[in-house]
N, C-alpha and C positions, 0 to 999 in steps of 0.2 A: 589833150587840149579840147573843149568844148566851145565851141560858138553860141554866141545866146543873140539871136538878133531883137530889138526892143526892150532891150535890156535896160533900160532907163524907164521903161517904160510901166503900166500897171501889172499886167501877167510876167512882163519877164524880168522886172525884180523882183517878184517875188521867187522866180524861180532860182537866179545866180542868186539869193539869201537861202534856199534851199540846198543848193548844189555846198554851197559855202559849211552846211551845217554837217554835212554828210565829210567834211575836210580839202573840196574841191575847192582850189583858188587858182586853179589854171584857165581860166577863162575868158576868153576875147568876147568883148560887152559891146556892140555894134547898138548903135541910133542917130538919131537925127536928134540933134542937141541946138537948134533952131529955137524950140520954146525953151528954154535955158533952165528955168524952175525944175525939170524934172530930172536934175545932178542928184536932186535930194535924198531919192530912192538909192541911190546908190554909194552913198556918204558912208555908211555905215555896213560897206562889204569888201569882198577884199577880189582881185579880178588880175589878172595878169596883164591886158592891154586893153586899150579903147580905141575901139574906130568907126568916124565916121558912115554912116552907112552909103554914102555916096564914093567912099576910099573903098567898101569891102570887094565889090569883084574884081576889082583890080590886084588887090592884094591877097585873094583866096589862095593861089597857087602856091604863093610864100610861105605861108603859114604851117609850118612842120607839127608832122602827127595829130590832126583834126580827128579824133574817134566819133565825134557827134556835131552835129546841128540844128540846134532845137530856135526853128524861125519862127518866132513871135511879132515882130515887125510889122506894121501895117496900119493904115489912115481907117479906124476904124469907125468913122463919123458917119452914121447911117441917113444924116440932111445933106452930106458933101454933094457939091450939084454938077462937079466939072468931073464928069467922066472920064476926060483923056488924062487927068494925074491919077484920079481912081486906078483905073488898070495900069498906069505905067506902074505905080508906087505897088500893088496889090496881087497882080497878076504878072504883069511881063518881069519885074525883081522878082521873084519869088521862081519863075520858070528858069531863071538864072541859075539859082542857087539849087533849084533841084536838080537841074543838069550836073552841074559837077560834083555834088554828092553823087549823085548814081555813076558817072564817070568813072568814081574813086570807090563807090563804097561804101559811102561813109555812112551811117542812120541818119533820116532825116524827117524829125517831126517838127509840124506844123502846126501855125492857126488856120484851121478856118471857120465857119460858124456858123448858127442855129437860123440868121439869117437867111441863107438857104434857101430854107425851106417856104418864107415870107409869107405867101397866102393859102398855103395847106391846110390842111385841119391833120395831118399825123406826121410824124416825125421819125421816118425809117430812113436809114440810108438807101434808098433805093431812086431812082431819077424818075420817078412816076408822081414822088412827093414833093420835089425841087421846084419852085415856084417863088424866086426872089421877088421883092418890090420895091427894090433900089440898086442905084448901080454898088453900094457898098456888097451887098449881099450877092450880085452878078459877078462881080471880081472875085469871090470865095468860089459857087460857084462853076465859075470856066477853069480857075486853077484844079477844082476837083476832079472834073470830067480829063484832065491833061491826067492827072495823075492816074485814074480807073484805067486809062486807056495805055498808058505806059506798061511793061511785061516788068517785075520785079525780080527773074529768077538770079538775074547776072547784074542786076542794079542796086541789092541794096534793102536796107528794112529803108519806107515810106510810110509813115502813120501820117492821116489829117482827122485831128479833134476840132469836131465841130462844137463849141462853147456857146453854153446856153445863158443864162442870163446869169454872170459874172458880177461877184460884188467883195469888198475887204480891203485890209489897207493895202495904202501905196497908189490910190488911183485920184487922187484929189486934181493931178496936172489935168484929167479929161473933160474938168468944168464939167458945160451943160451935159456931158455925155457919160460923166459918173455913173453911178448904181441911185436906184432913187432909196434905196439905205442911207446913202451917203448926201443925198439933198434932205431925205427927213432929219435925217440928223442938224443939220445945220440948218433947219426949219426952226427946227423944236430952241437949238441955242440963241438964234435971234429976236423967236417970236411966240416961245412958249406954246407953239403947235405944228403940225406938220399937216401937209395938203397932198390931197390925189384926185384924181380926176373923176367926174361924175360919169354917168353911166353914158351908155352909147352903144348903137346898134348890138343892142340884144343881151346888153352887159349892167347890172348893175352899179350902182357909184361904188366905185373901189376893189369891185369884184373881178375886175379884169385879172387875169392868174398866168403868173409864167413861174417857168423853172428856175428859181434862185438858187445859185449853186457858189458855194463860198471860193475865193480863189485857194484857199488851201487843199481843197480838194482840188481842184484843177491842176495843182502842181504835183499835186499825188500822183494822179491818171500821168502828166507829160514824166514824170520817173519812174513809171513803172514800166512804159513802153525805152523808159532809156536802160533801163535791167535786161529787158524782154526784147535783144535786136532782132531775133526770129519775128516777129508778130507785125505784120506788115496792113496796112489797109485805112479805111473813112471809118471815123467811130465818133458818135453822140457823148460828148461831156456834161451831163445835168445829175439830177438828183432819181430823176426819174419820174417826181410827185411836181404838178401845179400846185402853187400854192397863191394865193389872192395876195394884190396890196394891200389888201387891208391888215391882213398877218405881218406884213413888212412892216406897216406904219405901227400895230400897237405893240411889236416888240420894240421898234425905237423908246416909241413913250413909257411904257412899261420898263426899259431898262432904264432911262433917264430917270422915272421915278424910284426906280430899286438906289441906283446910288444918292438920291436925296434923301432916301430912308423910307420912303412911299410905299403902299402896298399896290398893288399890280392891279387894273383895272379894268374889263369885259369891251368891247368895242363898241356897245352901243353905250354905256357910261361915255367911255372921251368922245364919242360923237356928240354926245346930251352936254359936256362939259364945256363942248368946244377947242378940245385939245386934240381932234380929229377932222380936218375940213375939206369938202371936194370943192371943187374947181371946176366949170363949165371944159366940156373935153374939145380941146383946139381944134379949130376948121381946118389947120396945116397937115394934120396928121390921121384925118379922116381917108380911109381907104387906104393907108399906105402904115396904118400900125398893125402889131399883132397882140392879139386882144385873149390869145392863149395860146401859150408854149408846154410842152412834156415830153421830155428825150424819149424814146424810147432806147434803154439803154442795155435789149438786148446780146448784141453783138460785142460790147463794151465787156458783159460779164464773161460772154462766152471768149476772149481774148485772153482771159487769168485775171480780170481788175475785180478782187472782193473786196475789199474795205466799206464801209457803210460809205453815206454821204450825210452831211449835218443837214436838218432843218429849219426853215427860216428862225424859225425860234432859237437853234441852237446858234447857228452862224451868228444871226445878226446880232444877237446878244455878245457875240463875244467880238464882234466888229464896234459894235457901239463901246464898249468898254475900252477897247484900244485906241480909240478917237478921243473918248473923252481923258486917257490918262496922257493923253498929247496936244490936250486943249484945243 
């Protein structure tokens, strides 16, 4: 049996539809079903039980033959401003649940995230680079530092994937806190264009560049560590390469146009056309955004993980195609 906590949720449906394909349908699918809309990720798989995730520690013990625990779970709202549900929901849950994996044994991979790192300029696992600028990102974080400092020898494989900037279906319940894939998208279906923010401290309009990393890749990396229970540790989930929103935005449009029958148009064209538009960048998010992301995804390779990773160009195109065949 497999635990999948957030299992309703964007990463960890995709992952119980993963486990599902490989033949796995023994799976206990834990979340918070509070926002109710996100049943719909899960319509379409097949799972042994579902529990609440306020029911799971209490019923962990019960739970016969648990070989994994892949905790996905988590308020991952990087505006959330109430700290004390922050850590309870983030940090002290998740110190729960790694307690009794290691208790027992059991493998126990994680989210945690690219947040982290917040106001860095590099992105090593190392606590020299660890510089959050939200309490979302201080909850990843202090859970990390519990687990570096935890001995592994007699507890257990422990992986925490730090996920870079995540995008693909199944994520539509996270509203404002989507992929902006997933906002150009639904830019482009309303209004015949899609918007990004103009330049800002020392940044270009649209040049701001982070790791876009498709969520099928990410569920590649969290199966390969569930093959691999030996391989224990904090490891960077991205692609490796920044790439600009501006590559975000003209593969939306560029694929919108490929299924109209459209040829594929240069960025300064849909800029000129106005099928490309930036947007004064928000006084909210000044000082407190990151304006470039790039895993370094050494220790990643050096763990056994080789498979490529898609490029925005390839992902998003093949996310856009699946949104638009689901209208």
């Amino acid at each position: 049996m497999i635990i999948v906590t957030g299992a309703a949720g964007f990463i960890g449906s995709n992952l119980v539809h993963a486990l599902n394909r490989r033949g796995r349908t023994d799976i206990v699918a834990v979340d918070n079903l509070e926002r109710a809309e996100k049943f719909h990720n899960l319509v379409d798989c097949e799972i042994a039980d579902y529990l609440d995730k306020r029911d799971l520690l209490a019923r962990l013990a019960s739970l016969p033959d648990v070989e994994a625990i892949l905790h996905q779970g988590a308020c991952s709202d990087t505006m959330e401003s109430d700290g004390r549900y922050m850590m309870e929901n983030n940090f002290r849950f998740s110190l729960a649940l790694l307690e009794h994996a290691q208790a027992r044994r059991i493998p126990f991979v994680y989210a945690s995230s690219a947040a982290v790192y917040g106001g860095s300029s590099r992105f090593v696992e190392a606590r020299e680079h660890e510089r959050p600028l939200n309490v979302y990102g201080y909850s990843k974080f202090l859970f990390d530092q519990v687990v570096r400092s935890r001995p592994r020898a007699d507890g257990g494989q422990v992986v925490g994937l730090r996920y870079f900037n995540v995008y693909g279906p199944r994520e539509s319940h996270k509203a404002r806190m989507a992929s902006v894939a997933f906002h150009n998208h639904h830019q482009w279906r309303a209004e015949g264009r899609v918007r990004l923010f103009d330049g800002w401290g020392g940044w270009g309009a649209g040049e701001q560049s982070r790791d876009f990393v498709h969520v099928d890749d990410v569920v590649a990396v969290n199966l390969h560590f569930l093959d691999h229970p030996g391989a224990s540790g904090i490891f960077n989930v991205g692609t490796g390469r920044a790439q600009p929103f501006n590559d975000v935005a003209s593969t939306v449009v560029n694929a919108h146009r490929a299924l109209a029958g459209e040829h594929a148009l240069p960025l300064a064209e849909l800029v000129a056309r106005g099928l490309v538009e930036y947007v004064p960048f928000p006084d909210a998010l000044k000082g407190k955004y990151q304006s470039f992301t790039q895993a370094d995804i050494t220790q990643l390779r050096a763990a056994g993980y080789a498979a490529p990773f898609m490029s925005v160009q390839q992902g998003v195109r093949r996310y856009v195609d699946w949104l638009a065949a689901r209208g």
